[in-house]
GUMAR-61463 format. One line per 8 residues: number of its first residue (from 1); their letters; for each residue x, y, z of N, C-alpha, C, O. Coordinates in steps of 0.02 Angstrom, whole numbers, plus 50000, padded with zeros to 5 digits. Layout:
<nodes>
NUM> A> X:Y:Z:X:Y:Z:X:Y:Z:X:Y:Z | ...
</nodes>
This chain:
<nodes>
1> XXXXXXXX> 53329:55278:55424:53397:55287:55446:53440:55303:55385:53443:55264:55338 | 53469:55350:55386:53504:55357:55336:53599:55331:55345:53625:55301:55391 | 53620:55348:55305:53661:55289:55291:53728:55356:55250:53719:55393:55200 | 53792:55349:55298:53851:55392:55246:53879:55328:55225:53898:55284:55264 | 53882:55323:55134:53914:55281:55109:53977:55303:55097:53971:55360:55075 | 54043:55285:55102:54111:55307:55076:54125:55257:55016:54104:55199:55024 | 54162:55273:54953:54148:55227:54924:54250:55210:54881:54277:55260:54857 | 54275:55166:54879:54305:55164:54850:54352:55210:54800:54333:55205:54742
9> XXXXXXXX> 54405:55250:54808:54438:55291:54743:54417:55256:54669:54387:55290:54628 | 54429:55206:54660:54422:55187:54580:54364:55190:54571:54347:55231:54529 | 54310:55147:54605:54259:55180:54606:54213:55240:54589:54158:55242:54561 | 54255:55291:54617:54228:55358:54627:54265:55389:54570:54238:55441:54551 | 54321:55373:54535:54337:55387:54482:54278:55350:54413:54249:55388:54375 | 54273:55306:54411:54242:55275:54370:54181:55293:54366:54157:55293:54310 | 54134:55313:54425:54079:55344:54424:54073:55406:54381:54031:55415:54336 | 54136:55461:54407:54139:55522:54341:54156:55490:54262:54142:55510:54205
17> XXXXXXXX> 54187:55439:54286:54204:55451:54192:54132:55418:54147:54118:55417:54087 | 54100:55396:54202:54014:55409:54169:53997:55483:54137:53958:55489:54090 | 54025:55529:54163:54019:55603:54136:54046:55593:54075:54023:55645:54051 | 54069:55576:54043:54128:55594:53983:54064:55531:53945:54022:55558:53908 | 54059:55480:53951:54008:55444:53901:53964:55468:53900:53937:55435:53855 | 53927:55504:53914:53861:55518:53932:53851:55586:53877:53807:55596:53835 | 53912:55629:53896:53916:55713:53872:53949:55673:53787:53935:55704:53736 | 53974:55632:53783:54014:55621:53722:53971:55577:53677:53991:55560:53622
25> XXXXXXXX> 53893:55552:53708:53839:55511:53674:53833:55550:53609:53850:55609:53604 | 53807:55512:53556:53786:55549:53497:53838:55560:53437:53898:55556:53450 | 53821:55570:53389:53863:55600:53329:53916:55651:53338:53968:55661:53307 | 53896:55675:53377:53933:55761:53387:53969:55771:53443:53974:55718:53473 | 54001:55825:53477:54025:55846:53494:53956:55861:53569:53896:55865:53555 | 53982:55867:53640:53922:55890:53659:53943:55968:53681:53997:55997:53681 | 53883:55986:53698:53880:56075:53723:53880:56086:53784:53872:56036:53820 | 53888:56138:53811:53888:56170:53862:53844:56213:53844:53844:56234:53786
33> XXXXXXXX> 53787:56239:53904:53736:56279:53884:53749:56328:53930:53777:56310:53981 | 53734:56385:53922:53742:56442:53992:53670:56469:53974:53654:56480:53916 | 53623:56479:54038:53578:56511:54042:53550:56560:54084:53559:56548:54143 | 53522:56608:54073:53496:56648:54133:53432:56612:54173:53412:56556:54157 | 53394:56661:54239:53344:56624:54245:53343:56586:54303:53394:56575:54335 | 53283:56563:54319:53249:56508:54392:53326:56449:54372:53348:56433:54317 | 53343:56434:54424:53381:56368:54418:53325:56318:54425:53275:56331:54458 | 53333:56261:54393:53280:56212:54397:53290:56163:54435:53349:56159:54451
41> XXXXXXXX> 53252:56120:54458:53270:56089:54527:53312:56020:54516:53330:55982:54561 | 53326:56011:54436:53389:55952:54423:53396:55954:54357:53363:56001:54335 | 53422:55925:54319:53458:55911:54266:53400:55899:54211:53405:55924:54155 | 53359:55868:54226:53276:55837:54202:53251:55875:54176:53238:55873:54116 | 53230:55942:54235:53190:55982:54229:53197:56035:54171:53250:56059:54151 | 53132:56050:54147:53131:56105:54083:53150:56172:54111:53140:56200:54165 | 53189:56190:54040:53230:56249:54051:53167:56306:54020:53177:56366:54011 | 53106:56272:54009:53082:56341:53980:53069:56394:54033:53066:56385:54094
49> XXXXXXXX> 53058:56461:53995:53053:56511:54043:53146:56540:54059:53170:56585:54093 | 53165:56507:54032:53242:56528:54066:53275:56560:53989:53241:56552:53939 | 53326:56587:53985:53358:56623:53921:53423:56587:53901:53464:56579:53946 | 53439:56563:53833:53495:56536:53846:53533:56596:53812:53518:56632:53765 | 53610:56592:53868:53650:56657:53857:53703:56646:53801:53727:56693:53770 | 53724:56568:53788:53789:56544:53767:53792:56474:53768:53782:56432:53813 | 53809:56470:53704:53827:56404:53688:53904:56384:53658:53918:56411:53605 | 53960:56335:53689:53998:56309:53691:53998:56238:53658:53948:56203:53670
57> XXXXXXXX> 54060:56207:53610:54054:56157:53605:54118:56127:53648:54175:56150:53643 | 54099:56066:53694:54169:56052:53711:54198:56001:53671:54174:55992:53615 | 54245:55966:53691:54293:55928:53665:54289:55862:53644:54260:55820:53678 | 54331:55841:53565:54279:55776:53549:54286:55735:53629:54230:55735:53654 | 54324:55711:53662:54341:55682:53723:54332:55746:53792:54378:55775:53821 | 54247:55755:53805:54240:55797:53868:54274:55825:53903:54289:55885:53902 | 54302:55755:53967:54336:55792:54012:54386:55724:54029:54380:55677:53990 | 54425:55718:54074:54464:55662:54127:54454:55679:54184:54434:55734:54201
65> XXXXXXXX> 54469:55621:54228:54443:55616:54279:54500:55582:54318:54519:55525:54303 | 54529:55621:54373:54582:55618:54408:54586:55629:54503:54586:55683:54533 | 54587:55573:54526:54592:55580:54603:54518:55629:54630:54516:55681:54663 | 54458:55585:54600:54409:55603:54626:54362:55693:54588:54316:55725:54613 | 54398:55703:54526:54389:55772:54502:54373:55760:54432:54415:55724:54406 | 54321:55781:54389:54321:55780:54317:54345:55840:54308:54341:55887:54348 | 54376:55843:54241:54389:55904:54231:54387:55902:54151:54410:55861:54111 | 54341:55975:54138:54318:55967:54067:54380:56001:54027:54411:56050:54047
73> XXXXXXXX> 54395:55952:53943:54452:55980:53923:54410:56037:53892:54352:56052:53905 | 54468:56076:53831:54453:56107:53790:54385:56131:53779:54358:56106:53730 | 54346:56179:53815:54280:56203:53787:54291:56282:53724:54323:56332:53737 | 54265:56273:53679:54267:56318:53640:54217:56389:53660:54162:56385:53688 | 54247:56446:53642:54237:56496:53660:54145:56499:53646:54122:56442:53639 | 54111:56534:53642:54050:56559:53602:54084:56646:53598:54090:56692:53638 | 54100:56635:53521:54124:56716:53508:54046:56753:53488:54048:56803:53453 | 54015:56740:53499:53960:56791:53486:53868:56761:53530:53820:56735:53502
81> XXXXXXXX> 53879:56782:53612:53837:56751:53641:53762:56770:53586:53763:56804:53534 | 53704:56735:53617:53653:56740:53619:53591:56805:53657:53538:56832:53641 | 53631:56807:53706:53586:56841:53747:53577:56932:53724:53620:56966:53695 | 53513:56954:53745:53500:57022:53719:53539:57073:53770:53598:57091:53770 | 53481:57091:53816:53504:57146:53882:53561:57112:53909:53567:57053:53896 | 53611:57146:53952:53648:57117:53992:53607:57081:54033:53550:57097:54052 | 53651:57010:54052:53590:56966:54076:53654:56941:54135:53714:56934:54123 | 53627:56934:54182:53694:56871:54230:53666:56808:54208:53608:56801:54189
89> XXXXXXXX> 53722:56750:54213:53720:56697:54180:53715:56634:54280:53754:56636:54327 | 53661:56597:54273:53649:56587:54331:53657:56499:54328:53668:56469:54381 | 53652:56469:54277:53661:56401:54282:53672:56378:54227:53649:56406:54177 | 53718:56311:54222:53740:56278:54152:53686:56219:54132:53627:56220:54147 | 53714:56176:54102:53687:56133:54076:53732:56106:54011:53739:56138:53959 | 53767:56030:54026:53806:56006:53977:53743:55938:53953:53715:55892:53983 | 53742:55969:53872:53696:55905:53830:53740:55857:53802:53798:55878:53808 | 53738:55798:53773:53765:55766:53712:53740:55810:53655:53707:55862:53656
97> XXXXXXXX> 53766:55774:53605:53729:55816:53529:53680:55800:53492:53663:55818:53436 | 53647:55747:53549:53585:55744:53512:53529:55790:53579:53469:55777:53580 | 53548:55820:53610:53510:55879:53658:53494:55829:53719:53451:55855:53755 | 53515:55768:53741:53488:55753:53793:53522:55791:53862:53565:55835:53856 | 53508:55778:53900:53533:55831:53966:53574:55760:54018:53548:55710:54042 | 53629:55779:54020:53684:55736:54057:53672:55783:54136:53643:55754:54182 | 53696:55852:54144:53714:55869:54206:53702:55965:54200:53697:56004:54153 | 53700:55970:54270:53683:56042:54271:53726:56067:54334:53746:56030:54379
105> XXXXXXXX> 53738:56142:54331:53797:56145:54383:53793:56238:54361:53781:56267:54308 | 53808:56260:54426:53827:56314:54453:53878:56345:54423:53931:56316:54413 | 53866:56419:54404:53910:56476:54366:53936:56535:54407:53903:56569:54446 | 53997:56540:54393:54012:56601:54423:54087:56618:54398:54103:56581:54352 | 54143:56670:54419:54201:56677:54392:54233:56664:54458:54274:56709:54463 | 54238:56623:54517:54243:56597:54560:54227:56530:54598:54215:56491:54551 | 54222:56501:54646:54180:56464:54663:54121:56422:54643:54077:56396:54678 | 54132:56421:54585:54071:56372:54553:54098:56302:54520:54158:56290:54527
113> XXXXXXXX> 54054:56254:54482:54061:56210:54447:54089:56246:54387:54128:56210:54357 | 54083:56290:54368:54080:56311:54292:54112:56392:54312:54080:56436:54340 | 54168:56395:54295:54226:56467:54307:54197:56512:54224:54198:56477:54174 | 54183:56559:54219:54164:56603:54171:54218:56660:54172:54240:56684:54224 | 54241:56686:54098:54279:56758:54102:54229:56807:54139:54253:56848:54177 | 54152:56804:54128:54121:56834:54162:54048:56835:54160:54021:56853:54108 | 54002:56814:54226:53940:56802:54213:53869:56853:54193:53809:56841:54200 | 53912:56929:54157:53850:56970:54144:53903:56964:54088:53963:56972:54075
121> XXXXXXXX> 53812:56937:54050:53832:56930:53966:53769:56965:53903:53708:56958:53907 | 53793:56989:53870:53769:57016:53826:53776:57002:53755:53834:56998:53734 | 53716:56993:53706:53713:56987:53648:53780:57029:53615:53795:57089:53614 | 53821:56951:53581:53893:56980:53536:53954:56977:53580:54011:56992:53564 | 53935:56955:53634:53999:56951:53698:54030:56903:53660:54000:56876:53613 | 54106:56886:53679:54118:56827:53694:54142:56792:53739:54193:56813:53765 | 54107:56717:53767:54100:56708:53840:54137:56628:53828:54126:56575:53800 | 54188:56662:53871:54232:56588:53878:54261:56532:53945:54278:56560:53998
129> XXXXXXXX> 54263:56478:53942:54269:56432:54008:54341:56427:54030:54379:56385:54007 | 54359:56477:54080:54394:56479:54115:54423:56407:54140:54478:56385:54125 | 54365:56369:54191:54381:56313:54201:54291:56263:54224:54237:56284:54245 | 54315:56187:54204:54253:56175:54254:54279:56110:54271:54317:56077:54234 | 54257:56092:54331:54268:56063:54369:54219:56034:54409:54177:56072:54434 | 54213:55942:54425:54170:55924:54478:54203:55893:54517:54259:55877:54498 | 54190:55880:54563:54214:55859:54628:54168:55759:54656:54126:55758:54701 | 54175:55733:54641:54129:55670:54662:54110:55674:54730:54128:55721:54766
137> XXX> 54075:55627:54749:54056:55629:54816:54086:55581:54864:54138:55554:54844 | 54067:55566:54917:54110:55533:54984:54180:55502:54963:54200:55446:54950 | 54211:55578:54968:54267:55533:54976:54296:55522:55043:54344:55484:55050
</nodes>
């Protein structure tokens, strides 16, 4: 039997601002990864086989978390992607700085977790975060 839990606002705030410790673990600053490629079936899973297009550092303090929404501050541009051929950019991935993998989320210049100036990227682009945004669950 499954079960809809609804859970508390503070709650459900406090649950995201697990995002912000998690991405802010480590010495450093954490990243934002943009990659081409198979989406993988969670956050866990190895990215090999996939291309990374762009790398971002975000902000010493990630994101805040407001009426059920994280929202990541300040991500720095990547003025000179990675990627070779024009590639579309198909899924993220935010690490701490010591590379562990916090969360993974959907790209696009619309409708996604992760807003892009634009998701066909090419070696020397520069590819910047429009906006990103999560949404928690039952509210």
């Amino acid at each position: 039997m499954a079960l809809d839990l609804i859970y508390a606002a503070t709650l459900r705030d406090s649950m995201l601002d697990l995002i912000d410790v998690a991405i802010d673990a480590g010495a450093g600053v954490g990243l934002l990864r943009i990659y081409a490629g198979s989406v993988p079936a969670d956050a866990d899973a190895s990215v090999a086989g996939n291309t990374l297009l762009a790398q971002c550092d975000m902000a010493a303090t990630s994101g805040t978390v407001s009426s059920n929404v994280w929202t990541a501050g300040t991500i720095a541009p990547d003025t000179s992607a990675d990627a070779g051929a024009p590639t579309d950019a198909t899924f993220f991935r935010c690490v701490d700085s010591d590379a562990n993998n916090v969360l993974q989320g959907t790209v696009g210049t619309a409708s996604a977790d992760l807003i892009l100036n634009a998701v066909g990227i090419t070696a020397g682009d520069n590819v910047e975060v429009t906006t990103m945004a999560i949404t928690g669950g039952n509210t």
